[in-house]
C-alpha positions as CSV (number, residue, x, y, z in Angstrom):
1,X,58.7,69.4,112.6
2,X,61.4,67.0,111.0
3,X,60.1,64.0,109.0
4,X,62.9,61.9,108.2
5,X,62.7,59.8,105.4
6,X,63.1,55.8,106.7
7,X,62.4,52.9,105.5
8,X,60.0,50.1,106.1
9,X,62.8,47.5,106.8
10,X,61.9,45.1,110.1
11,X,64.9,46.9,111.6
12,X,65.9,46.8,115.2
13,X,63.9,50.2,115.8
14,X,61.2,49.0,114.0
15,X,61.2,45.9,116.4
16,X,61.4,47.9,119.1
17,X,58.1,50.1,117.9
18,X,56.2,46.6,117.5
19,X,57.0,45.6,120.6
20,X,56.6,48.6,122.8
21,X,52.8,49.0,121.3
22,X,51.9,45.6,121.2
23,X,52.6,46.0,125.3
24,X,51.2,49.1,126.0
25,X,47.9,47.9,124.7
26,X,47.5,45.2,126.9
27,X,48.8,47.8,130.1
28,X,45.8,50.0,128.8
29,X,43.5,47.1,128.0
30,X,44.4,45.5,132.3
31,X,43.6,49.0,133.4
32,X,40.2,50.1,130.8
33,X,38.4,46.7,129.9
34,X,38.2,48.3,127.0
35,X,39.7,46.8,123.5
36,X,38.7,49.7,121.5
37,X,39.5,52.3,124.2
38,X,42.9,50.5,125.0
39,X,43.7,50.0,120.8
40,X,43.0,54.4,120.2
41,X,45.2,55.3,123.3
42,X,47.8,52.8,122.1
43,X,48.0,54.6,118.8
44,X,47.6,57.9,120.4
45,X,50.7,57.5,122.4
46,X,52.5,56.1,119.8
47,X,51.8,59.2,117.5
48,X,52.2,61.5,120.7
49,X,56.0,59.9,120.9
50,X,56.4,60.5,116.8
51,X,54.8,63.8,117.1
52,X,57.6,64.5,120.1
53,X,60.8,63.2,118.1
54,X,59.8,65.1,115.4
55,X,59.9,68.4,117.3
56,X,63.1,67.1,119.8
57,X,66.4,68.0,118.7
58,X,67.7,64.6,120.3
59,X,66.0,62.5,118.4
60,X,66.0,62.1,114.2
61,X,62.7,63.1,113.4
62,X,58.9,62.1,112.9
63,X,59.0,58.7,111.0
64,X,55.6,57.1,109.0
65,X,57.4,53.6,109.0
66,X,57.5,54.0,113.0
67,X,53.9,55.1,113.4
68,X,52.9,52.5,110.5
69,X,55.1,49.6,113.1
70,X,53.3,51.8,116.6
71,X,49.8,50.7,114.5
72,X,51.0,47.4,113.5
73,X,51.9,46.7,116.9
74,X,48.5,47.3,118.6
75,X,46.3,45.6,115.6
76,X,48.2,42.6,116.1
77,X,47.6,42.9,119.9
78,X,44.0,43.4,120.2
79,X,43.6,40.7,117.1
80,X,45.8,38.0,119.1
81,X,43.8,39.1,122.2
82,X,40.9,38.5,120.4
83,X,41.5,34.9,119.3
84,X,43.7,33.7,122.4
85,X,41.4,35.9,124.8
């Protein structure tokens, strides 16, 4: 597996990493009920997707600052679910 080295800089990937989990956990929380079950197979699929680019030759690598912004995005999720919900 390739870890690339990256930085933690709110970059237009990272934005995209925010964003996409910050979704998918409410697509898992409509379909489970669930905020704990939809916030663990937000993060899952996040790391599954990490875990994948660091194996793929098309992409650059495993990143920690893309898994840190995939975790990020889903604690802000279920925490803004939790006060606007």
């Amino acid at each position: 597996m390739i870890i690339k080295q990256d930085t933690l800089k709110f970059s237009y990937d990272k934005k995209a990493h925010f964003a996409v989990s910050f979704g998918v956990y409410y697509a898992f929380f409509t379909y489970t009920s669930n905020l704990i079950a939809s916030l663990l197979f937000t993060i899952l699929v996040g790391l599954a997707f990490e875990v994948y680019q660091g194996y793929s030759s098309r992409h650059a690598g495993y990143s920690h600052a893309d898994m840190l912004y995939n975790v990020a995005g889903a604690i802000i999720a279920v925490m803004l679910h939790g006060v606007l919900g």
